[in-house]
C-alpha positions in Angstrom: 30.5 3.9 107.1 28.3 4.1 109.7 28.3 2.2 113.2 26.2 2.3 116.6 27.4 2.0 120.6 26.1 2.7 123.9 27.2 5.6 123.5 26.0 6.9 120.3 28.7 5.4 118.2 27.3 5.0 115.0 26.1 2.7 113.1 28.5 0.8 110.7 28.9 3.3 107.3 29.3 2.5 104.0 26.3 0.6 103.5 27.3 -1.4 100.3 29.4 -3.4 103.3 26.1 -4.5 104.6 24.9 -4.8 101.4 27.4 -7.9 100.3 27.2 -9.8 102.8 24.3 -11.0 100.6 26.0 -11.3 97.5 28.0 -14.0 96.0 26.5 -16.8 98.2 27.6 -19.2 94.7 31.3 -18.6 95.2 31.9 -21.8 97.4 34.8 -24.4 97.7 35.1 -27.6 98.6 38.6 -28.3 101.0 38.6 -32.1 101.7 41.1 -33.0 104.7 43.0 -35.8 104.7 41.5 -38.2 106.9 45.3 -39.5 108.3 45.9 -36.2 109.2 42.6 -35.9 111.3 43.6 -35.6 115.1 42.8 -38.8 117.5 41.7 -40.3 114.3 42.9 -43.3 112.2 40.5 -43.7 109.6 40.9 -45.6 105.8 41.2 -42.6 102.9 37.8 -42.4 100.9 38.4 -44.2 97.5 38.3 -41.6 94.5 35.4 -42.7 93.1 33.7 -41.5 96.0 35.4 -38.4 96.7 33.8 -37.7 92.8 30.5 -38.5 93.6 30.1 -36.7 96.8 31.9 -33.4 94.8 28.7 -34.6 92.3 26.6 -34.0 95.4 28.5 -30.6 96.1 27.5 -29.4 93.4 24.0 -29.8 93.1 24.0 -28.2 96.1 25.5 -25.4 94.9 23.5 -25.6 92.2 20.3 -24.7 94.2 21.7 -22.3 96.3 22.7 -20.6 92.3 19.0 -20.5 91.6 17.9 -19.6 94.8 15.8 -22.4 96.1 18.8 -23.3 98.3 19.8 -20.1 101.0 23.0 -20.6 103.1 22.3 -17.6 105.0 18.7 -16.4 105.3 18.1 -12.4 105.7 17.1 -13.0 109.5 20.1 -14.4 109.9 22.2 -12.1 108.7 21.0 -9.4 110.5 21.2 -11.1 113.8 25.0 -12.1 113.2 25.2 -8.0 111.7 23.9 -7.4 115.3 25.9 -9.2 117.2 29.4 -8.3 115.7 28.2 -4.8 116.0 27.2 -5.4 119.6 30.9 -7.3 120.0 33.4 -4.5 118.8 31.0 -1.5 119.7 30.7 -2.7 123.2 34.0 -1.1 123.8 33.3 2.1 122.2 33.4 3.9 125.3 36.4 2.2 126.9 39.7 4.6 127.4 41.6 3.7 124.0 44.8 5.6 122.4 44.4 9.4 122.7 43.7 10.8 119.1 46.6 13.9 119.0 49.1 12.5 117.0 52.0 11.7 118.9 50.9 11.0 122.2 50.8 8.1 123.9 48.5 8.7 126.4 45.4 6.5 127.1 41.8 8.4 126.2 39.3 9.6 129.0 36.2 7.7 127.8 33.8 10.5 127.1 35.4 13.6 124.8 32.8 15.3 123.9 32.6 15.6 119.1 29.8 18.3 119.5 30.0 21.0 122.2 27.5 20.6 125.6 27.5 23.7 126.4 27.1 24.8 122.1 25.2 23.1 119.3 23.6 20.0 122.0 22.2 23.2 124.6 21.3 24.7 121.5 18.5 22.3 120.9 17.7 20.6 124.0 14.6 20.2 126.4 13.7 21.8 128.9 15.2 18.7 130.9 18.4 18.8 128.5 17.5 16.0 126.1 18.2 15.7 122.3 16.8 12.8 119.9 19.6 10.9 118.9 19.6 7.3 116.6 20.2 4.1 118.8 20.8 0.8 117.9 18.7 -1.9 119.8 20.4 -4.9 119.9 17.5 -7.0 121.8 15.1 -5.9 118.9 17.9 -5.8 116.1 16.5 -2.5 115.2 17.6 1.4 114.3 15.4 3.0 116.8 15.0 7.2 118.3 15.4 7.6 122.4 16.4 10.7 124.5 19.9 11.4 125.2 21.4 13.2 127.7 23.5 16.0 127.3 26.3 14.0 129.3 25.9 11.3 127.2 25.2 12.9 123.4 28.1 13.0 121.3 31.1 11.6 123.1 33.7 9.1 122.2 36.9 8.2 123.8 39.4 10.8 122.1 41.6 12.2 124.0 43.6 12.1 127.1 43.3 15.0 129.9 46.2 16.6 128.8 44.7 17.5 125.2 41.3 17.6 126.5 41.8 20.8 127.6 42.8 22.2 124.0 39.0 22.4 123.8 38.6 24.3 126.9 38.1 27.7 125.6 35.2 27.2 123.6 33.9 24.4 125.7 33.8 27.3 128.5 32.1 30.0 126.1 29.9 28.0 124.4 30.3 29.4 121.3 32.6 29.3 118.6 34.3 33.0 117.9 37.7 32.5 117.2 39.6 31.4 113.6 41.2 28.8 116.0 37.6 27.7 117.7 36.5 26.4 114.5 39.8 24.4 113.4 40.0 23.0 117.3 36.0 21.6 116.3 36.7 20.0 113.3 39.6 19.0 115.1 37.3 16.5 117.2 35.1 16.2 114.4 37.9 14.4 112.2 39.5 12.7 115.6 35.7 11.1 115.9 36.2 9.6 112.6 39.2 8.3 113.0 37.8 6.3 115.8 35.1 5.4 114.1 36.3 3.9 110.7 38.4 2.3 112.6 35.8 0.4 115.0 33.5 0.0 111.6 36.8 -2.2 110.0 36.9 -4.5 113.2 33.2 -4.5 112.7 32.6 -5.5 109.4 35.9 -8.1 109.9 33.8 -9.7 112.8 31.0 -9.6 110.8 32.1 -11.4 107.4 34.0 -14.0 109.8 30.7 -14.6 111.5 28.3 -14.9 108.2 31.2 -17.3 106.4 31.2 -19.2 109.9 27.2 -19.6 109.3 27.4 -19.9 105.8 29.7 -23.1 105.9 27.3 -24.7 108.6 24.7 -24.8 106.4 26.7 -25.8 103.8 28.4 -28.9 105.3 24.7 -29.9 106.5 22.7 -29.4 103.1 25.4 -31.4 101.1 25.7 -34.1 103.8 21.8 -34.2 103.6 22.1 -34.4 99.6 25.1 -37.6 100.2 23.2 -39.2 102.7 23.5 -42.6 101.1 27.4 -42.2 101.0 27.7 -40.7 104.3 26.3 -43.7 105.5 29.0 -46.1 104.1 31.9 -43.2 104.5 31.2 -41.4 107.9 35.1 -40.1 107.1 32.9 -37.7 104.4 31.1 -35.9 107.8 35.0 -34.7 108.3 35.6 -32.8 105.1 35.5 -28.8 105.2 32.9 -27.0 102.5 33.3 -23.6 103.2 32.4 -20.4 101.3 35.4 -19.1 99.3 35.8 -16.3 101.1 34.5 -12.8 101.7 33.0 -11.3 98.6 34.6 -9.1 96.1 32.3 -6.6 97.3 33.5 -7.0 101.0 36.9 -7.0 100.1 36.6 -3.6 98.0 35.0 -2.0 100.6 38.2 -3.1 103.0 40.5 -1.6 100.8 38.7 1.5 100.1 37.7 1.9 104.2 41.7 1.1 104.9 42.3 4.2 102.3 39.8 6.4 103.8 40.9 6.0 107.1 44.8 7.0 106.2 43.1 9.8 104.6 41.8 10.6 107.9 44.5 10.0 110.1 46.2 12.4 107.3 43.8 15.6 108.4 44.1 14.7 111.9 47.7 15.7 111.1 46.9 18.7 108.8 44.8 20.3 112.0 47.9 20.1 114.3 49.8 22.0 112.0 46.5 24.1 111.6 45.9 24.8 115.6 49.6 26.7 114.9 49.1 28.1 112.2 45.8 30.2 112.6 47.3 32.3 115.4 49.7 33.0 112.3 47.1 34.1 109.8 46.7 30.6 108.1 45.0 27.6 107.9 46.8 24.8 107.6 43.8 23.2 106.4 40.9 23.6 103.5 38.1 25.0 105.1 34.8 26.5 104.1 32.6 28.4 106.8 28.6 28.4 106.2 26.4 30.7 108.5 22.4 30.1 107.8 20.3 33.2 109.6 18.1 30.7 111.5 18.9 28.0 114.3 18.2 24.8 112.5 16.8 22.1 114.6 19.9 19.6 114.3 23.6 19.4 115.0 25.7 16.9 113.1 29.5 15.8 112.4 30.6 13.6 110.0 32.4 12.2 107.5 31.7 11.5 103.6 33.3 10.8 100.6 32.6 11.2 96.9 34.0 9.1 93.5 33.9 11.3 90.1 36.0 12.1 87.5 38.0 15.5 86.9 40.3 16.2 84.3 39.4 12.7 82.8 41.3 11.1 85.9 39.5 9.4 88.7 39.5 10.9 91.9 38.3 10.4 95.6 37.3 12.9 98.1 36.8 12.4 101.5 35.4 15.3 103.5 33.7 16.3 106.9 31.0 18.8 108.0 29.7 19.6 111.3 26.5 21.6 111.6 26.3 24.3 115.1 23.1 25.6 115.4 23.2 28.8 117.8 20.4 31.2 119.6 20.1 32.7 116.2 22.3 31.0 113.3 23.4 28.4 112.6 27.3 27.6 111.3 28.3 25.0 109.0 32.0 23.8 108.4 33.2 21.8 105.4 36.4 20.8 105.2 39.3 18.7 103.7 42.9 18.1 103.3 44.8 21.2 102.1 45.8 18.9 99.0 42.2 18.3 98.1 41.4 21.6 98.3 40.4 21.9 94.7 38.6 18.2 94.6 36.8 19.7 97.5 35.8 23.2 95.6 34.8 21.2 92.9 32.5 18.9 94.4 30.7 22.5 95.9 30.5 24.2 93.5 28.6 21.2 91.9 25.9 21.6 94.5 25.9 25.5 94.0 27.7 26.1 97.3 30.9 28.1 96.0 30.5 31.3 93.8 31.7 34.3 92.7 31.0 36.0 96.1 29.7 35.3 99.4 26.1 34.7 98.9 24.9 31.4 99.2 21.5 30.1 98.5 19.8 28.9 101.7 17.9 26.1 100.1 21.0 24.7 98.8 22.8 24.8 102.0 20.1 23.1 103.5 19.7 20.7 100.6 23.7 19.3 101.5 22.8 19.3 105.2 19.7 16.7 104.6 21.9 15.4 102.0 24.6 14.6 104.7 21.4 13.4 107.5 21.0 10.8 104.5 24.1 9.7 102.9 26.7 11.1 105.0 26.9 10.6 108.7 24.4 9.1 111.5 26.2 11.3 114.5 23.1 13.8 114.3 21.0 15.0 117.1 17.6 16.8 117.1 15.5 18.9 118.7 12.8 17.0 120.3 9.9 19.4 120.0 10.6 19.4 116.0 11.6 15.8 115.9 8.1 14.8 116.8 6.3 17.4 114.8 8.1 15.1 111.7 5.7 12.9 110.0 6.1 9.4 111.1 7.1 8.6 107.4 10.1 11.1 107.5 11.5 10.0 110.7 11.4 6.0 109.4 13.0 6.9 106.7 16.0 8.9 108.2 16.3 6.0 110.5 16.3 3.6 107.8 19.2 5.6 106.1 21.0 4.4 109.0 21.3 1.0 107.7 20.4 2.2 104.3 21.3 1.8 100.2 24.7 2.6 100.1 24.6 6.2 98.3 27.3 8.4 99.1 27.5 12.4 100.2 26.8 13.7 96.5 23.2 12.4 96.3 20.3 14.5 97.2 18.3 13.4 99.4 15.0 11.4 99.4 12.7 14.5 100.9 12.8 17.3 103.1 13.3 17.0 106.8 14.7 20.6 107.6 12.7 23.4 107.5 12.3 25.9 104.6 11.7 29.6 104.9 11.9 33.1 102.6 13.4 35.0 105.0 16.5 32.4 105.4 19.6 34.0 104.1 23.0 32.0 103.8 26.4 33.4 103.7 30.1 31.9 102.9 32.3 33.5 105.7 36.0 33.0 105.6 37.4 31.8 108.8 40.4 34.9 108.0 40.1 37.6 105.7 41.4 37.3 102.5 45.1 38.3 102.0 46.1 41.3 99.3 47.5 39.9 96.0 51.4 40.5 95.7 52.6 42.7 93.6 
């Protein structure tokens, strides 16, 4: 799921939501009220017969929008009402909410920084301190690039001042250097996706309450249209409901699954606590894999993704995150996971040639999942935006239109290149803590 604020919020994710708002325009119903039980209103029940024929007329209503040369909801329209519930719930992206360490009950400050200022974002900024960052343009209803300040880039309301300053250390250095450094970033990382799941359910609630709203005016006016002649001799008929069914079975699957994802979440929120403790006692407390490329890549990125397959002829789900840090001369790369999908998540890399026999790593790969995850898995990316521009026109249109895209998820490649490619690039698997000796 991806979603889109003032602030860089993002632009509502899984895009089969988007997708099915489209779909199943036939499933309709017709609710006839009783006209005695119509407020201010005494009016004579319709006789039977007519309640048939205007379900006659219904129907062949229903019948055209079947075949398509009836439309209940044209494509123009569903993408304003897409714009407007996003501009609705993501208008308060920025506002102080619930701090995001579990357990407090603080309010937020507004602006919590996902990706450090003073790190990755200075990393790759203009001389005036400006990165390229996706932005949603509600006036024009379109997925658009501007300039983002360094103030601005990357911030969501996370936590409260109190745990704010967990972050400090880093925040102050600039770089990450310590085991605990990199569990406190995906820390925010995961905390930003809690946030954001959540904001892209309200969303996509708003949204499939707005389309049905639409849906059912057109509905009630073409069958009205189509019973003229009985309207005419009835006006009770102009007080009967026709309404859409309901959401679609698509919308209603993606609910569920977005509902489980974000309890998954929530879950690795809690798995970090425990991790911020246990580092400083040799552990993790969390599945983590540590990726350092021997270039600074253009970008910096944090996200979430998730991935269906089947292992051990049982179905399984795996959601993940990855944030991207490019540095003066590297650039570091986190996956992680849930302790307990620790072996989903191995499996799922070493699919993509990530995880082998020893630390070696090949680059191209590496930077395969990262354009991979630009595509399909997140739209909280920034870029340089000297290298931005240097993008063909074609590349940059489509990244943008992956915003709002086809609904593929983490494990597809993506559509081309966007990163840059080199001999000399060497990637390495480095373990946040070395590895323990085997007991006897």
């Amino acid at each position: 799921m991806r979603h889109f604020g003032t602030m860089n919020a993002a632009v509502g994710r899984d895009r089969l939501a988007r997708q099915n708002i489209k779909k199943k325009q036939t499933q309709m119903s017709v609710e006839f009220v009783n006209p005695a039980s119509v407020e201010g209103k005494i009016i004579a029940p319709v006789p039977a017969k007519v309640e048939m024929e205007f379900a006659e007329a219904v129907e062949r209503v229903l019948e055209r929008v079947r075949d398509g040369s009836a439309s209940l909801a044209t494509d123009s329209e569903i993408k304003k009402l897409t714009f407007d519930s996003q501009k609705l719930v993501y208008g308060n992206w920025d506002k102080p909410g619930p701090c995001q360490y579990a357990g407090c009950g603080e309010r937020s400050i507004r602006r919590s920084h996902t990706l450090q200022r003073a790190g990755p974002l200075s990393a790759i900024a203009s001389a005036d301190n400006h990165v390229i960052a996706p932005t949603l343009n509600y006036a024009r209803a379109t997925i658009e690039y501007t300039r983002r300040g360094l103030d601005q880039a990357s911030t969501f309301a996370g936590f409260c001042p109190e745990h704010e300053r967990l972050f400090e250390g880093f925040e102050n250095r600039g770089v990450l250097q310590h085991p605990r450094d990199y569990v406190l970033q995906l820390y925010r990382t995961v905390s930003r996706e809690a946030v954001r799941t959540a904001f892209d359910v309200a969303h996509h609630e708003k949204q499939a309450e707005r389309v049905s709203t639409q849906k059912a005016k057109t509905l009630t006016r073409l069958c009205l249209t189509e019973a003229a002649k009985l309207v005419a001799r009835y006006p009770v008929l102009r007080e009967y409901q026709l309404a859409p069914a309901g959401m679609g079975e698509e919308l209603a699957e993606w609910m569920t699954v977005a509902a489980t994802d974000l309890g998954q979440i929530r879950a690795m929120i809690g798995d970090l606590q425990l991790a911020i403790d246990a580092i400083d006692q040799g552990a993790l407390g969390a599945h983590i894999h540590r990726y350092v490329l021997n270039a600074r890549l253009p970008v910096t990125l944090s996200g979430q993704s998730a991935v269906n397959f089947q292992l051990d002829d049982e179905p399984h789900r795996l959601v993940f995150f990855a944030t991207v840090i490019p540095e003066a001369t590297r650039t570091q790369i986190l996956i992680a996971s849930r302790s307990a999908h620790a072996a989903l998540l191995d499996h799922h890399l070493s699919s993509l040639g990530l995880l082998g026999a020893g630390n070696g790593v090949n680059a191209d790969a590496l930077l395969g999942f990262v354009e991979a995850f630009l595509f399909h898995g997140t739209d909280h990316w920034f870029f340089e935006e000297a290298y931005w521009k240097s993008l063909p026109s074609a590349s940059r249109d489509a990244l943008l239109a992956a915003v709002v895209g086809d609904g593929r998820l983490g494990i597809d490649p993506a559509p081309l290149q966007i990163l840059p490619r080199s001999y000399n690039f060497v990637a390495t698997r480095d373990p946040l803590l070395p590895a323990r000796p085997a007991r006897e």
